[in-house]
N, C-alpha and C positions, 0 to 999 in steps of 0.2 A: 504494500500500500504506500503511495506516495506520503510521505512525511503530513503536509501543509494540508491536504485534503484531510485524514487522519485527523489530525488537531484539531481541525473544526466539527468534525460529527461529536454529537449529543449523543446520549440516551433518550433526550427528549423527542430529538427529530423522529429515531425510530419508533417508539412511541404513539408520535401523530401520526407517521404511516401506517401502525396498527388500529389506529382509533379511524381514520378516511377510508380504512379500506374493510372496516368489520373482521377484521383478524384474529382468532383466536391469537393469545401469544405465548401459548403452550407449544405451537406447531411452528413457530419461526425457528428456522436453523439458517446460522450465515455460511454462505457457502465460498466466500472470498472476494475476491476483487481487487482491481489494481488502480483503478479509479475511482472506481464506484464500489458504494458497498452494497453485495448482491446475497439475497436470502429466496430461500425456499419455503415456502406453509403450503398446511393444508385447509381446504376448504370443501365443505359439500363433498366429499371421499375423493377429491380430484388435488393434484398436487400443482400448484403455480409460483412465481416466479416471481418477487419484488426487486428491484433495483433503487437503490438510493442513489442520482446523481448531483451533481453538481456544478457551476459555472466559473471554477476559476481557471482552468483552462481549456473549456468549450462554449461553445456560443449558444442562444438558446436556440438559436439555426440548425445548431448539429443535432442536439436535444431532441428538437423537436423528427428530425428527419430519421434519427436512430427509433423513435417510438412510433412511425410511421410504414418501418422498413418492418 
């Protein structure tokens, strides 16, 4: 994980993604990331995918076209 990215994630941030996305947070496991920090839950008996990014070295251009792709 980058250093500066790192420093800035909260517990809170992940937190609010479990609180916006109805997330059990029994079922969250992180599964790594080099930029982002990316976890795995479960929902409904189906296994998905959250991503935590960020914009200090992407634009929300890219952001947005990675969540498009």
């Amino acid at each position: 994980m980058i250093r500066e990215i790192k420093e800035q994630f909260t517990e809170e941030i992940l937190t609010e993604a479990i609180k916006r996305y109805d997330i059990n947070n029994d079922s969250v496991r992180l599964l790594g990331g080099y930029e982002c920090f990316v976890y795995e839950y479960q929902k409904n008996n189906a296994f998905f995918i959250l991503k935590i990014s960020h914009t200090i070295r992407r634009s929300m251009n890219n952001i947005r076209g990675e969540i498009e792709f």
